[in-house]
N, C-alpha and C positions, 0 to 999 in steps of 0.2 A: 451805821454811820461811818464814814471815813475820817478821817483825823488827820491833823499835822505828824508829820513824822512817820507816819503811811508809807512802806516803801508798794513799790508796783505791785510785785507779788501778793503782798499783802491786801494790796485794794484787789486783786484777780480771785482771794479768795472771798474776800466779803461779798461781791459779786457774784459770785457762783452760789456764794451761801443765799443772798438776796432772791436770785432768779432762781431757785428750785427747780422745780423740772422743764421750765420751760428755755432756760438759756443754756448753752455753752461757753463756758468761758476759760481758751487757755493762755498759760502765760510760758514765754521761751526764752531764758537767757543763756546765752552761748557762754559766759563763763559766769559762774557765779562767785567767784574768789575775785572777781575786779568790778568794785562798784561805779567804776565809769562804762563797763561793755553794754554793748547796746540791747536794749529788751522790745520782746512785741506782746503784745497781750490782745488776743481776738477774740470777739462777742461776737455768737449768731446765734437765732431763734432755732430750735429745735426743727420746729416745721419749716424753715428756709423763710420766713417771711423778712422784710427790711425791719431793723431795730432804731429807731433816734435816741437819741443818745445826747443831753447836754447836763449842764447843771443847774439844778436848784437854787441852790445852794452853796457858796464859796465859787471854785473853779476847778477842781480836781480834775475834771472829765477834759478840759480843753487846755490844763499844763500836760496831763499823761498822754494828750494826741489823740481821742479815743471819740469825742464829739461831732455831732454831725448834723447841729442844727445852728440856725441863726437864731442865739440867746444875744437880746438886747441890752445895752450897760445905762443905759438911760430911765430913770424911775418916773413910769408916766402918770403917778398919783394926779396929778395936778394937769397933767396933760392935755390940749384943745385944739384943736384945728383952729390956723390960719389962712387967712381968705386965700382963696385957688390951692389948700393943697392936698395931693395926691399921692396915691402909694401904687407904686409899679411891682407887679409880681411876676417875673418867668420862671416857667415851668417844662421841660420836656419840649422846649424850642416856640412855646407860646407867650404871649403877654398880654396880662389884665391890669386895667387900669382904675383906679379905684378913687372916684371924687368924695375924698373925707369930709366936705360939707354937706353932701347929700343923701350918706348913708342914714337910715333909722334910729335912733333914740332906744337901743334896744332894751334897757333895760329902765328904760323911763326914769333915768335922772333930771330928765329937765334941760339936759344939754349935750354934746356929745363927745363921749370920754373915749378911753383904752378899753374899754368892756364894749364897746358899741365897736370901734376897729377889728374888736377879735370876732365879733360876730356877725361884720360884715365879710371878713375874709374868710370862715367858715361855711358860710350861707354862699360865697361862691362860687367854692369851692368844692362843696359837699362833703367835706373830712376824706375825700381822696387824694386830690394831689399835692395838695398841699392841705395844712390843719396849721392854727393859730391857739394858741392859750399865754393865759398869764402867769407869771410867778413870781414870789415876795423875796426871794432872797434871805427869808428865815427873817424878816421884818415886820411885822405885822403894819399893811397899810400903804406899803409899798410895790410897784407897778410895775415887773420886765415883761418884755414882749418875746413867747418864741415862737418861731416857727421851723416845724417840720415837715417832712412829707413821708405820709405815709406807707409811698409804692417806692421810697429811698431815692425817689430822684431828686438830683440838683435843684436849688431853690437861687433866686437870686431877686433882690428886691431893690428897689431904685426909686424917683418923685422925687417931689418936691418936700416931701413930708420924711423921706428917709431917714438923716441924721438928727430929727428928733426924736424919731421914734423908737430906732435899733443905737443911735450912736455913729461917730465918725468912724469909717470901714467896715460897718458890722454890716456888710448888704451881701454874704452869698453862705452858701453850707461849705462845709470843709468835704471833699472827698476823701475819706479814709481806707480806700484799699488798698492791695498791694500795688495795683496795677490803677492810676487815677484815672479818674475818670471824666468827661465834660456832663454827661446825663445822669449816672446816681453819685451816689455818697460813699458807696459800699457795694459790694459783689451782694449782685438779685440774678436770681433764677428766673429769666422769662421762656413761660411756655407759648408756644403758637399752634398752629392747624398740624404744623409740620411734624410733631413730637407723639402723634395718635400711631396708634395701632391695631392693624386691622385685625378684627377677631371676625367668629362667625356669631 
């Protein structure tokens, strides 16, 4: 767990401690006798795959700059569609439009909640370019919306239903590499046809 008074370094190690063999995680401070000089601290998968990256819990990940998903601030316990509205998701330069009235009852409550939104946008997603799930915020009962994508590309969500559902400005992913980006979030390895090599 990360704690108040957690300097950077300190969160870089608990993280490295956390992700065990499958993450890298280093941290670079150019001086470390001036606690204003500036610091980086980079997370990547071992195998090069994209990592999301928000919080649970408190905010740690998106004070240190280090997030890279749309975590909702709005607690959708109680949460309900209102007539005509919709949740816009682009993706990799496409957009899906999603009528929250018409989505399934997925989990057969009887009406349709934040469990039915996540599993609409799941289901149309297929847990590739984008994936939805919920989180309590260490509340028991309590309702955030995130979304990530899992190939690390750029997310950006918009409707009529937006700022109930994420919050006022919570509608894109932060790009956190060195070099920003409009399509991912973070430096991805894409392979093509072009990368093969001829054997016999």
């Amino acid at each position: 767990d990360i704690s108040t008074g957690d300097t950077p370094q300190m969160i870089a190690e608990k993280l490295r401690s956390a992700g065990g063999g499958w993450l890298d995680v280093n941290f670079f401070d150019g001086d470390v006798t001036d606690p204003a000089s500036g610091v980086s601290l980079h997370i990547a998968a071992k195998d090069g795959s994209p990592v999301s990256i928000f919080d649970v819990e408190g905010n740690v990940a998106s004070t240190v700059e280090i997030d890279n998903a749309i975590r909702g601030t709005e607690n959708l316990a109680a949460w309900a569609p209102a007539a005509g509205d919709t949740l816009e998701i682009t993706v990799d330069g496409y957009t899906h439009t999603i009528d929250l009235n018409a989505i399934a009852d997925s989990n057969e409550s009887g009406s349709i909640d934040a469990d039915d939104v996540v599993a609409a946008i799941n289901a149309r997603f297929q847990g590739l370019d984008v994936k939805a799930q919920l989180v309590d915020n260490g509340t028991a009962g309590e309702k955030y919306l995130v979304i990530t994508s899992p190939r690390g590309y750029s997310v950006e969500i918009g409707g009529t239903a937006q700022e109930d559902l994420t919050g006022v400005g919570v509608t894109r992913t932060e790009s956190r590499p060195p070099t920003a980006s409009d399509r991912y979030t973070q430096n991805v390895v894409v392979r093509t046809a072009s990368d093969s090599t001829k054997t016999d």
